[in-house]
C-alpha positions in Angstrom: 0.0 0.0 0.0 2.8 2.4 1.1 3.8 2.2 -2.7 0.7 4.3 -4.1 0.9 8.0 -4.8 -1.4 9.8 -2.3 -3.2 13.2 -3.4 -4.2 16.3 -2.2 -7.6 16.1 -0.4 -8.2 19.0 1.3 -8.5 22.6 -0.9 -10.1 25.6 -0.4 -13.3 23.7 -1.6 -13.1 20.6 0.9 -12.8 23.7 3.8 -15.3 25.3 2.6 -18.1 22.3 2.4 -16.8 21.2 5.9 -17.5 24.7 7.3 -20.9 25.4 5.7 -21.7 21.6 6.7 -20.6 22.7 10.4 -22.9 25.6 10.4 -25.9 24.1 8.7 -26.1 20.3 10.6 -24.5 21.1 14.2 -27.6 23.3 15.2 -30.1 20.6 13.5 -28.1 18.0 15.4 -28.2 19.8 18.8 -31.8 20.4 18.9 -32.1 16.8 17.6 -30.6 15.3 20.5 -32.5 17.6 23.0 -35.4 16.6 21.4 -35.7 12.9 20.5 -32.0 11.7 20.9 -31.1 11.3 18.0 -28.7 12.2 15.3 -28.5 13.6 12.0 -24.7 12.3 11.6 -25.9 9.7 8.7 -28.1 12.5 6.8 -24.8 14.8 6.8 -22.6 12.2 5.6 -24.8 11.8 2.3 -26.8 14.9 1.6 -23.3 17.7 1.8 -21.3 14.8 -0.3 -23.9 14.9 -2.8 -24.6 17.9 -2.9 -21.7 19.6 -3.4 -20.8 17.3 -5.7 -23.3 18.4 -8.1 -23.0 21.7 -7.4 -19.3 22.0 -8.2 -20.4 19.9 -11.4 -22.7 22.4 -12.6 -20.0 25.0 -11.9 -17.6 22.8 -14.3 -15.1 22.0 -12.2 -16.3 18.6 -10.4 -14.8 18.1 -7.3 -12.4 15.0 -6.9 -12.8 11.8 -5.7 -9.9 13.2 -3.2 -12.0 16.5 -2.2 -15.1 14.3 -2.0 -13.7 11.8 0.7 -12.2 14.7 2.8 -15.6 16.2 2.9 -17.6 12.8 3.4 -14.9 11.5 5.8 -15.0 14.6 8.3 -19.1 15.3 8.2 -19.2 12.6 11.1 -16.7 14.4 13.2 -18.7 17.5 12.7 -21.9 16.7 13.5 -22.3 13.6 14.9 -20.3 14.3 18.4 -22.1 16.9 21.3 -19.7 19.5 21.6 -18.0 19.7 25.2 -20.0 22.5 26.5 -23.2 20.4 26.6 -22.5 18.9 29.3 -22.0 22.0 31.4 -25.9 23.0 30.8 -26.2 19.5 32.1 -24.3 20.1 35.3 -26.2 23.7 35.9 -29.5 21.2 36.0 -28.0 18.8 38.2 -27.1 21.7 40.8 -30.4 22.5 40.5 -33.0 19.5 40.4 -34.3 18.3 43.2 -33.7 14.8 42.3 -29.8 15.5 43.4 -30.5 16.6 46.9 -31.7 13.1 48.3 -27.9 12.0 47.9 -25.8 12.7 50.1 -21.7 12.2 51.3 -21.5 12.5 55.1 -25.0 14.3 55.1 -24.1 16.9 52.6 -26.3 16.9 49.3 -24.4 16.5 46.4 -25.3 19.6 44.4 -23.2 21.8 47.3 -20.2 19.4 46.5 -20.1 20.5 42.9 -16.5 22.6 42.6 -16.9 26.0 40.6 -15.0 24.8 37.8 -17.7 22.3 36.5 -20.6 24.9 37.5 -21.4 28.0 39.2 -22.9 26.8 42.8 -26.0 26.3 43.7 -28.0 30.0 44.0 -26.3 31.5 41.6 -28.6 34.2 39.9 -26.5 32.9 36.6 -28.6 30.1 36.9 -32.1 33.1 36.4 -30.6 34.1 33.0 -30.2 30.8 31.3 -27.1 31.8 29.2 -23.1 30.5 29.0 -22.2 34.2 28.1 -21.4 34.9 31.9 -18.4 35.5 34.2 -19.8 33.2 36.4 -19.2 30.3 33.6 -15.7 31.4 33.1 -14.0 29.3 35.2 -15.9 26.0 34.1 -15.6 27.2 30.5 -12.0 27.4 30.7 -11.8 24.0 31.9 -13.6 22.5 29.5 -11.9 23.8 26.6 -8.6 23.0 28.2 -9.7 19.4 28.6 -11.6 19.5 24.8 -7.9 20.3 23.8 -5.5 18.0 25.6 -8.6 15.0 24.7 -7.9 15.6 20.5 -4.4 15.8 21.2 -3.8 12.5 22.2 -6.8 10.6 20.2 -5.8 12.0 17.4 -2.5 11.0 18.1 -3.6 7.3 18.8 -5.8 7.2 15.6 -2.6 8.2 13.6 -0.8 5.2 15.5 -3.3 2.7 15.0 -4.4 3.4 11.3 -0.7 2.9 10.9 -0.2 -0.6 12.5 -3.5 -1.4 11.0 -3.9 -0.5 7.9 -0.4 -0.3 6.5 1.4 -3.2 8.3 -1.4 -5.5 9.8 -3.9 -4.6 6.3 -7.3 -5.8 8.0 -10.3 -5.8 5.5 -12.0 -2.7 7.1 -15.4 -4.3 5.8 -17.5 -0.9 6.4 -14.7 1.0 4.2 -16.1 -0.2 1.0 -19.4 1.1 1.4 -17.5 4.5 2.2 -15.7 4.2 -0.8 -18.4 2.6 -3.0 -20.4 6.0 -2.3 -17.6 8.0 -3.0 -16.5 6.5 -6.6 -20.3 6.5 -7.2 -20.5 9.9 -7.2 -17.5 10.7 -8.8 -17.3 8.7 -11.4 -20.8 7.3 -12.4 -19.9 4.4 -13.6 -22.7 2.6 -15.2 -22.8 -0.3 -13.1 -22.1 1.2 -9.8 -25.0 3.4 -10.9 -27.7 0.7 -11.6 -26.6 -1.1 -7.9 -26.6 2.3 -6.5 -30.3 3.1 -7.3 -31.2 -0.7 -6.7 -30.2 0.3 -3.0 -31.1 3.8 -2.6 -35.2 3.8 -3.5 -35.9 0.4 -1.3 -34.0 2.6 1.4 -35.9 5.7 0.3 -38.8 4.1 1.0 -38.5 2.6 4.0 -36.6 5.9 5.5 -39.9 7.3 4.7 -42.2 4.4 6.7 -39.2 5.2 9.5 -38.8 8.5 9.9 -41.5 10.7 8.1 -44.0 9.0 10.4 -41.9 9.8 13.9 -41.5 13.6 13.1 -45.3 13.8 12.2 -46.1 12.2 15.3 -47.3 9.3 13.6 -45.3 6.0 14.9 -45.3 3.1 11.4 -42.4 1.2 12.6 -41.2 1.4 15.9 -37.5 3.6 16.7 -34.9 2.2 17.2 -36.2 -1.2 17.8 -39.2 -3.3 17.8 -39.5 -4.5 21.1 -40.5 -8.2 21.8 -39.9 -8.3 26.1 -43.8 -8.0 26.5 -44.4 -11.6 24.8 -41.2 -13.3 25.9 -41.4 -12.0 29.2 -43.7 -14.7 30.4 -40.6 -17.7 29.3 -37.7 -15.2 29.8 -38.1 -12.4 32.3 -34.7 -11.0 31.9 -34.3 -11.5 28.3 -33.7 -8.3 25.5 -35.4 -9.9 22.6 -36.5 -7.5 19.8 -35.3 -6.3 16.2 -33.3 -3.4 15.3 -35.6 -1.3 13.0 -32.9 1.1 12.0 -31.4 -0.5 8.4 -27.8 0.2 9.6 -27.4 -2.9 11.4 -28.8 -4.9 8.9 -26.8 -3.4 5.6 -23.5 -3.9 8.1 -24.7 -7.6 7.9 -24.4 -7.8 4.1 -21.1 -7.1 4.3 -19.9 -9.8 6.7 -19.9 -13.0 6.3 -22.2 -15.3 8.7 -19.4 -17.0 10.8 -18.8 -13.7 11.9 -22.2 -12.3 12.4 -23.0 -15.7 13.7 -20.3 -15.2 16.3 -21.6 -11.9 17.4 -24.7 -13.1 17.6 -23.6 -16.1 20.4 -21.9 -13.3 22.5 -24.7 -11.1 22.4 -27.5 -14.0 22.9 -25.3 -15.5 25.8 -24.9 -12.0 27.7 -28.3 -10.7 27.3 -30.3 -13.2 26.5 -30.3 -16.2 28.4 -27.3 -15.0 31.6 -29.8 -12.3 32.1 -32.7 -14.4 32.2 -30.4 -17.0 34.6 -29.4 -13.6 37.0 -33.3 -12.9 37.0 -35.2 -15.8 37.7 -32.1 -17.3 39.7 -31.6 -14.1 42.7 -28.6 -15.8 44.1 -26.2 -14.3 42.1 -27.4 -10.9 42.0 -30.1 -10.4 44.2 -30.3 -6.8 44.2 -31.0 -7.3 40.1 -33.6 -10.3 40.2 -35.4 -7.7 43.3 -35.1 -5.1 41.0 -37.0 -6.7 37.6 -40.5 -6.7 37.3 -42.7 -7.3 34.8 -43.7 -4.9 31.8 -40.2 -3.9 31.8 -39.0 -2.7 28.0 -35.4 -4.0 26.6 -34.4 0.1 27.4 -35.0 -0.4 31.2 -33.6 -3.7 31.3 -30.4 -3.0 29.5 -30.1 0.0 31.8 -30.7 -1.3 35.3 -29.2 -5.2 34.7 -26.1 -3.2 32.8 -25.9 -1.0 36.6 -26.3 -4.0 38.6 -24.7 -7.0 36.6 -22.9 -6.1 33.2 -20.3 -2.8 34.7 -18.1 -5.3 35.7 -17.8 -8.3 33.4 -17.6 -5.9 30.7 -14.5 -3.7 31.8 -13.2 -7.4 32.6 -13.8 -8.5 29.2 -12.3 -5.0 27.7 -9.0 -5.6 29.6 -8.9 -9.7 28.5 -9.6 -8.9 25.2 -6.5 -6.2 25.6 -4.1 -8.5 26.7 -4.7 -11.2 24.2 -4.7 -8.7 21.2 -1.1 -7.6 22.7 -0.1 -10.9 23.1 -1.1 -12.2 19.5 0.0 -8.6 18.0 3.3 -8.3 19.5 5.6 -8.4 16.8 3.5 -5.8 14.7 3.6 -3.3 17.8 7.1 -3.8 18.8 7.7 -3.2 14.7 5.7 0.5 15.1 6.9 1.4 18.8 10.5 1.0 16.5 9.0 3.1 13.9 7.4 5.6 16.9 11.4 6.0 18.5 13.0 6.3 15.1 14.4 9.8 13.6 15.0 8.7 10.2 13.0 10.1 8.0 12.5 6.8 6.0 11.8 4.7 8.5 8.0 6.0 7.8 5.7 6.4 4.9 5.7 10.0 3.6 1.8 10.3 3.8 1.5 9.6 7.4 3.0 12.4 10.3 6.7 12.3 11.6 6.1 9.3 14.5 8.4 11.3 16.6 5.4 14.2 16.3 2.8 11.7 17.0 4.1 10.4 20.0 4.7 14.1 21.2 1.2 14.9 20.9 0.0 12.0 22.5 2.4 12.7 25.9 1.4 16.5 25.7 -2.4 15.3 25.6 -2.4 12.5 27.8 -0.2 13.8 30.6 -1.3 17.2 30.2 -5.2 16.1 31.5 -3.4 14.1 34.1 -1.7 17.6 35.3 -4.9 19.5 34.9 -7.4 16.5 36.4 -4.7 16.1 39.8 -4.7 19.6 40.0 -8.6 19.9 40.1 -9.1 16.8 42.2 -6.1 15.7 43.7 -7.7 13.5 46.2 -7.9 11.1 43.2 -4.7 9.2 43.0 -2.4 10.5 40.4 -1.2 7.1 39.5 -5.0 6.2 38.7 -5.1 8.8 36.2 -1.7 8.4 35.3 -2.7 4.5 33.9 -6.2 5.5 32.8 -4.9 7.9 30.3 -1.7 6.0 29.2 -2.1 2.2 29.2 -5.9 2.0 29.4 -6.8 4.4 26.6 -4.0 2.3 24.7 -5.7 -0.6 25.3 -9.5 0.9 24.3 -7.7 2.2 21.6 -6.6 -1.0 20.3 -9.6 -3.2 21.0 -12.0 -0.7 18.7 -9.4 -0.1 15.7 -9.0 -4.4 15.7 -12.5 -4.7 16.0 -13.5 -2.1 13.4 -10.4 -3.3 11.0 -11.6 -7.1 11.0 -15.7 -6.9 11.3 -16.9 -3.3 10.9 -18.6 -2.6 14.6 -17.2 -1.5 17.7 -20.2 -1.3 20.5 -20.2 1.8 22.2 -19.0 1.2 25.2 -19.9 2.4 28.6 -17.8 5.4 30.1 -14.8 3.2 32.4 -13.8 6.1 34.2 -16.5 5.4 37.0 -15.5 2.2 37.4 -11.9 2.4 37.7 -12.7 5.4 40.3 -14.8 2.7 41.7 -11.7 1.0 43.4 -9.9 4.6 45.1 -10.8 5.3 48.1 -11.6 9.0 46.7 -15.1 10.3 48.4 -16.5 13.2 46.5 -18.5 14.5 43.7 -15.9 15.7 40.7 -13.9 13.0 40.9 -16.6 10.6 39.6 -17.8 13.2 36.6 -14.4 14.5 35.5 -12.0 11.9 34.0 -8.5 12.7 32.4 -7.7 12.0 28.9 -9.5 8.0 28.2 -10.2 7.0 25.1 -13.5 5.9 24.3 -12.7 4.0 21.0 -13.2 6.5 18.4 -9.6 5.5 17.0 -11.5 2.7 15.3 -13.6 5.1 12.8 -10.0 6.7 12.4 -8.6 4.0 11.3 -11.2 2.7 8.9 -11.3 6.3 7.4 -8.0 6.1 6.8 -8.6 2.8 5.2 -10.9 4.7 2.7 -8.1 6.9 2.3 -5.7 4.3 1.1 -8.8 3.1 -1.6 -9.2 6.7 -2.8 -5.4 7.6 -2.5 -5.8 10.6 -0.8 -3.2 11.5 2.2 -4.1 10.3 5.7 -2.5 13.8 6.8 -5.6 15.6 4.5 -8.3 13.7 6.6 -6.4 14.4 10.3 -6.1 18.1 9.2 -10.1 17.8 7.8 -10.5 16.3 11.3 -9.1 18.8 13.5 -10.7 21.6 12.2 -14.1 19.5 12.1 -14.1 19.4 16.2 -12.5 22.5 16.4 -15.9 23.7 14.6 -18.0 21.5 16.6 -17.1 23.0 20.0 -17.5 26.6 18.6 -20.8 26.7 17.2 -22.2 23.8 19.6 -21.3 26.7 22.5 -23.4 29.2 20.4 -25.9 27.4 20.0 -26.1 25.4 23.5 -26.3 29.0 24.6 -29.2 30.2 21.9 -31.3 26.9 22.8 -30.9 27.5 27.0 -32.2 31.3 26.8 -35.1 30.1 24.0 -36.2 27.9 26.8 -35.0 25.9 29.9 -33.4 22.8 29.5 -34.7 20.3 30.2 -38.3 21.4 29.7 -41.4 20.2 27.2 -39.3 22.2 24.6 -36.6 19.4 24.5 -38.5 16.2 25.4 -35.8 13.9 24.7 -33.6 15.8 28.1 -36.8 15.9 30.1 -36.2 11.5 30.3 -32.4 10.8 29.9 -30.9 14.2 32.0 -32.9 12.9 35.1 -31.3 9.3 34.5 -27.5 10.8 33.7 -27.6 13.0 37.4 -29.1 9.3 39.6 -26.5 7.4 38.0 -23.7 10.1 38.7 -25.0 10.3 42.3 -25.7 6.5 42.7 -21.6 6.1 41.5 -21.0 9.1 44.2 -22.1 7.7 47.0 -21.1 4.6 46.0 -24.7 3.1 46.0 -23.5 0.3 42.8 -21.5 -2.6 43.4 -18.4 -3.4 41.6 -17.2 -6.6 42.3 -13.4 -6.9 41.4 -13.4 -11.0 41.8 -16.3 -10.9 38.3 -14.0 -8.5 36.8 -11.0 -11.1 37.1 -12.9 -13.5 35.7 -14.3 -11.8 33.0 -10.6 -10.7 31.9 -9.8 -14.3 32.3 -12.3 -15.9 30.2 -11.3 -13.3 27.6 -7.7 -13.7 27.6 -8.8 -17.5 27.3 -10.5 -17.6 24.3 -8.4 -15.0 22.8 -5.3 -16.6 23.4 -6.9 -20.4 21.8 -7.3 -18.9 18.5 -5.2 -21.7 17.2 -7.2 -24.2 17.8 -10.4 -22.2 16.9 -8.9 -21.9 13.9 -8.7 -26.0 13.5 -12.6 -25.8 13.5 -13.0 -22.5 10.6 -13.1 -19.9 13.7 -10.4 -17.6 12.4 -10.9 -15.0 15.3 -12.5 -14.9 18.5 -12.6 -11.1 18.4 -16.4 -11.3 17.4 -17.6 -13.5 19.6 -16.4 -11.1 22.7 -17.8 -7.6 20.9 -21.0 -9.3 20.3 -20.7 -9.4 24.7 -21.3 -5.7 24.2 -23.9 -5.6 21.2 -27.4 -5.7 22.2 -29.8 -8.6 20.9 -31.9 -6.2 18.4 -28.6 -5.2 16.5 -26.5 -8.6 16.4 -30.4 -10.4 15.5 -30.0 -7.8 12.6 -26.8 -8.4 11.3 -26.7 -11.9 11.5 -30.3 -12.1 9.5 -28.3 -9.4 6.8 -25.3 -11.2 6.7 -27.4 -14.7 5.6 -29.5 -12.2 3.0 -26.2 -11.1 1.6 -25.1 -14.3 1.5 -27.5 -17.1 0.4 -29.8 -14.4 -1.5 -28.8 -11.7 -2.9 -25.0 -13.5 -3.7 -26.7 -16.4 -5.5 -29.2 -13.5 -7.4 -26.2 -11.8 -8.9 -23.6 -13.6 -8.6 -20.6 -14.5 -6.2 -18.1 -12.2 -7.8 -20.1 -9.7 -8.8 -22.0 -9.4 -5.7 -18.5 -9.3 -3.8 -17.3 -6.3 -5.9 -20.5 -4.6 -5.6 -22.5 -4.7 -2.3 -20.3 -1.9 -0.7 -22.5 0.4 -3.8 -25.4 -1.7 -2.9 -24.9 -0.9 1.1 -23.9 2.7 0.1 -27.1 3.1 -1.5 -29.6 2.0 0.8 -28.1 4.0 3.6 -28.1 7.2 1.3 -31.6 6.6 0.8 -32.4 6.2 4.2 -30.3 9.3 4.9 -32.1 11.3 2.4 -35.9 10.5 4.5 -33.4 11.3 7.7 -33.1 14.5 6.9 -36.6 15.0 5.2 -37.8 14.1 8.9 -36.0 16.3 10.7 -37.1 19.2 8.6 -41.0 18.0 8.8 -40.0 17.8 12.9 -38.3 21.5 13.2 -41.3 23.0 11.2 -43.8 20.9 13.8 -42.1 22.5 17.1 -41.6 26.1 15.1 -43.7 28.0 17.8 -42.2 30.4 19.8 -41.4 29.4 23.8 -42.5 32.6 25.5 -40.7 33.1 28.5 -43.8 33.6 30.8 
């Protein structure tokens, strides 16, 4: 690969789709997750590539195939994230709800315990005027940038690393890539074929984005979002059990792309985890008592996943991660003993020219990760340093890792649950901050890096173009998202009917930050051994899985962290792909073109994505008086 000539991706033009995208989505997105949750990421991706595709086409001078994957591969960065500043409109509610005040730390409520520097305290008049644009903010905003900062230092820095060892030395398939890059050569180059399989996707998806998402913003539910839930019905022979279907098409067009010994294997992880262990832990209350008390009846697969994740999964999971870790390490060696060589060496050709000096990227990761240690013991430093010191050096590593592997060899990476509350979990630290602000941990967004840099390598475009497209895509994020945070706070409070969507989840986020506070869930550090054990296990037998066609265990222990409705999904895709669609077309054809196939249904879901969210802005359009 290191061979091909790499081109310019990101011109004037590339900036300038990647800021009007910034100014016209990350508002839309914003509102869209105060409202229902959700995201307009997917819509983004599709509708600015296409567009200005055409509209530098009818300006004769198309863009290139280069320009287009710059623009396609940074919309996701700039509106799919919440900028950082979110989260302190979140933290002026928690000082303020009532629901905070029934925990308590030696019989002070926690909302006095919040420092200045993640809020203004409680009584503030600040709190009267609803806006960011205070000095009574100053302090918390300061630390929030500072931390926004030192956190895209050092993942960037990792996603360079890892899109190295994995997509230049290790070459994993990157199955997701193709659709990326089927889209892209679509519409650049229009071949015929591509065009027919293109279309072949994009009005089925068209359709059912329509049935999806046209119906939810009218306030008219066809199919149900994001699942169809089957708990009522198997309920009465599985209490316990999250048993539905994923009704977004994602899941599913993933499927087509894997083959069904992988899906398959996701599919065992998943069942086992939360199928029939949760339906053991329920109707059996010796293992986890306070679980089995907890379940009753009529519960949706939402509340289950929520309260048997608090009371069973926290553990086994962050066991699992660090197995999982340690057996990738172990069966990677040689490749990251190769790059650490790479990482330490000065010469100039011990690199490929299209990547960033190694010597640079390993500066920026020490200058992120150890400068949020210095800030976060400086805040808190009741917290050990050491803690923080591991969390944001060898744990983020490993996290890290674990997503770019998984993303490079099957396409998914589950998100995963924040592990900073766990790993305080085992300090003796007692206190509010140290539970809600973490230093510098990586919560796996190296994987889409790395497969974007995999796209990179199919377009030829320079890996540095996308970084740089990258940077200045969060960069834009956090800017505008603190405008606009700010304009949606003084239009009306937050949460209120205004933004449904914050009225449920920001009353969940502050009982789970005060349940972790005063310690009120139980970690038990002997399930967490195990868990890591079984993982480094079956991690470390991959030669004899091999003996019986099970080339990697890898999917069997992400589908541990992939909920029934989405690995039911893929695996049903996968056999549609497969025994279908395959015998339809034809192996080799099929083969060469389901990533256009893939690309197209998800561009014409997209399209009904964004149609939806336009028919839902103009339905909440009336003014929020303030009396």
């Amino acid at each position: 690969m290191s061979s091909q000539e790499f081109k310019v991706g990101l011109t004037w033009r590339a900036l300038f789709a990647i800021i009007t995208a910034a100014l016209l989505f990350i508002p839309i997105n914003l509102y869209l997750n105060l409202v229902t949750g959700g995201t307009i990421a997917i819509a983004a991706l599709y509708v600015i590539a296409i567009l200005f595709s055409e509209f530098s086409r009818i300006a004769g001078s198309p863009l290139t195939m280069n320009e287009i994957f710059v623009i396609y591969s940074s919309m996701g960065a700039v509106v799919a994230s919440l900028p950082p500043y979110y989260w302190l409109v979140y933290r002026a509610f928690y000082v303020n709800t009532p629901v905070t005040f029934a925990f308590k730390i030696h019989g002070v409520p926690l909302p006095y315990l919040v420092p200045d520097w993640l809020a203004p305290p409680y009584g503030d008049p600040v709190y009267h005027l609803r806006t960011l644009m205070h000095p009574a903010w100053a302090k918390a905003i300061a630390v929030a940038t500072a931390f926004f900062l030192l956190t895209l230092l050092a993942d960037v820095s990792l996603g360079i690393l890892f899109s190295y060892l994995f997509v230049e030395v290790e070459k994993l398939p990157f199955p997701f890539a193709q659709i990326d890059y089927s889209l892209i050569e679509t519409i650049t180059e229009r071949r015929s074929e591509h065009v027919r399989m293109f279309l072949a996707g994009f009005y089925p998806g068209l359709i059912y984005g329509a049935l999806l998402y046209t119906g939810q913003a009218l306030g008219i539910q066809i199919i149900p979002l994001p699942w169809a839930d089957l708990t009522w019905l198997t309920e009465k022979y599985m209490p316990g059990a999250l048993i539905g279907f994923a009704t977004d098409p994602s899941s599913f067009v993933l499927g087509m792309m894997l083959d069904p010994s992988t899906t398959g294997l996701m599919l065992l992880g998943s069942a086992t985890v939360w199928i029939f262990l949760n339906y053991l832990f329920t109707v059996d209350p010796r293992y986890f008592p306070v679980w089995a008390q907890e379940y009753y009846k009529g519960m949706t697969i939402a509340t289950i996943y929520q309260r048997s994740f608090q009371r069973i999964w926290i553990a086994p999971q962050f066991g699992i991660a660090l197995g999982l870790a340690a057996g990738l390490i172990i069966a990677l060696r040689k490749s990251i003993i190769r790059t650490f060589k790479l990482l330490v060496s000065s010469r100039g050709s011990a690199r490929p020219s299209h990547f960033p000096p190694f010597t640079l990227v390993l500066a920026m990761f020490l200058t992120g990760s150890l400068g949020s240690v210095a800030l976060h013991h400086v805040l808190i430093p009741e917290v050990p340093l050491y803690i923080a010191l591991l969390t944001s050096t060898v744990i983020s590593f490993f996290i890290a890792m674990i997503a770019s592997r998984a993303i490079g060899e099957i396409g998914f990476f589950p998100p995963m649950p924040w592990p900073w509350q766990a790993i305080v979990y085992f300090t003796p630290y007692e206190g509010y901050a140290g539970w809600v602000q973490a230093p510098y941990i990586s919560l796996g967004t190296q994987g889409s890096m790395c497969q974007a840099v995999k796209v990179a390598y199919l377009t030829q475009t320079r890996p540095t173009d996308y970084f740089k497209a990258l940077v200045i895509g969060l960069v834009l994020n956090a800017a505008i998202g603190f405008l606009m945070m700010d304009f949606f706070w003084r239009l009306a409070p937050i949460p209120s009917s205004a933004y449904p969507n914050s009225m449920v989840y920001w009353p969940l986020f502050a009982t789970n930050d005060s349940l972790f506070a005063t310690r009120q869930i139980v970690l038990d550090p002997k399930i967490m051994g195990i868990a890591a054990a079984i993982a480094l296990g079956i991690t470390a037998s991959t030669p004899l899985l091999s003996k019986v066609g099970i080339a990697s265990p890898v999917p069997l222990l992400i589908g541990c962290y992939m909920l029934p409705p989405y690995s039911i999904m893929m695996f049903i895709g996968s056999l549609v792909g497969r025994y279908v669609i395959r015998r339809y077309v034809g192996a080799e054809r099929w083969n060469r073109l389901r990533g256009v196939l893939a690309a197209g249904v998800l561009a014409g879901v997209g399209v009904f994505i964004g149609i939806g969210i336009a028919l839902l802005l103009v339905a909440r359009a009336a003014w929020v008086w303030p009396w």
